[in-house]
N, C-alpha and C positions, 0 to 999 in steps of 0.2 A: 527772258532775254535771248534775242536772237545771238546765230555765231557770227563775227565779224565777217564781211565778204572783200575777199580779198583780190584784190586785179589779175590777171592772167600779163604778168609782166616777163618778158623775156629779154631783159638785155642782150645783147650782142656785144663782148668785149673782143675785139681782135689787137692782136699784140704782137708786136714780131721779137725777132732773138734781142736786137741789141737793147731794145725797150723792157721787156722780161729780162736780163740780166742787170739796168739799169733800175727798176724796180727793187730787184733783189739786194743791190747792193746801200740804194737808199736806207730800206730797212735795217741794214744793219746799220749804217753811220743812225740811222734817227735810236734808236738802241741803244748805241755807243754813248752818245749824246745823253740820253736820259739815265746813264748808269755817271757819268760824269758826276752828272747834278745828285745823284744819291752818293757819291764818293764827295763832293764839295759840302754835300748836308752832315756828314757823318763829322770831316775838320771840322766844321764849325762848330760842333757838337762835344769834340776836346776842347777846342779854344774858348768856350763857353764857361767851362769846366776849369780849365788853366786858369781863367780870370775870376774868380771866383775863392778868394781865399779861405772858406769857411766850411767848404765842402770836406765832407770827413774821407776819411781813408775809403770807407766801406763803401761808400757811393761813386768814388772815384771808379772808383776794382768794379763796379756795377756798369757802370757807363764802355769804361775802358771793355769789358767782356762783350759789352754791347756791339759796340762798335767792330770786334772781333772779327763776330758771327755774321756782321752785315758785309763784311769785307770778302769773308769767304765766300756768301751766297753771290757776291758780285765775281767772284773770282771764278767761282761752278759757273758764271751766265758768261762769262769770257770765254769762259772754253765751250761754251756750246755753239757761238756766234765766228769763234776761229775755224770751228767746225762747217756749221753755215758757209762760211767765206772761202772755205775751199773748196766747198759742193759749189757753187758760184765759176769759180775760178775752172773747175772742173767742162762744165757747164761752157763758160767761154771756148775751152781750149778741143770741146766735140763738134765735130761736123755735122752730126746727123741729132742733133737737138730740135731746131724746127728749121723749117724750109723758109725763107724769106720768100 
């Protein structure tokens, strides 16, 4: 079996400041946005649990942990995207970024 041949493709992206900073700032709301819906999955994941009157202590303490640990990893991803946000922001407020 031959090696796959691959095109000699060069895009050309050109972009200027306020488009690259508008980029930049999408990403994070598109981010933001899909951390929501992991913060909305996790409620419904108590409220699941609330309605359910048969569920023993021990599974409760299992879920409720659960739930814990995913709120910190979203809470580590908050602080990295504040961070992001003010590299952004950073970025806005230099002159010598790119040349329009």
């Amino acid at each position: 079996m031959s090696m796959p041949n691959i095109p000699d493709i060069k895009p050309e992206i050109v972009l200027n400041r306020p488009e690259v900073i508008n980029l930049l700032l999408t990403s994070i709301a598109l981010e933001e946005i899909g951390m929501s819906h992991i913060i909305n999955a996790e409620g419904e994941k108590i409220q699941a649990i609330l309605k359910n009157s048969c569920v023993s202590l021990d599974d409760a303490l299992k879920i409720n942990n659960s739930v814990e640990k995913m709120l910190r990893n979203i809470i580590k991803h908050q602080m990295l995207l504040q961070f992001k946000l003010e590299d952004v922001i950073s970025l806005e407020e230099r002159d010598d970024f790119f040349e329009e």
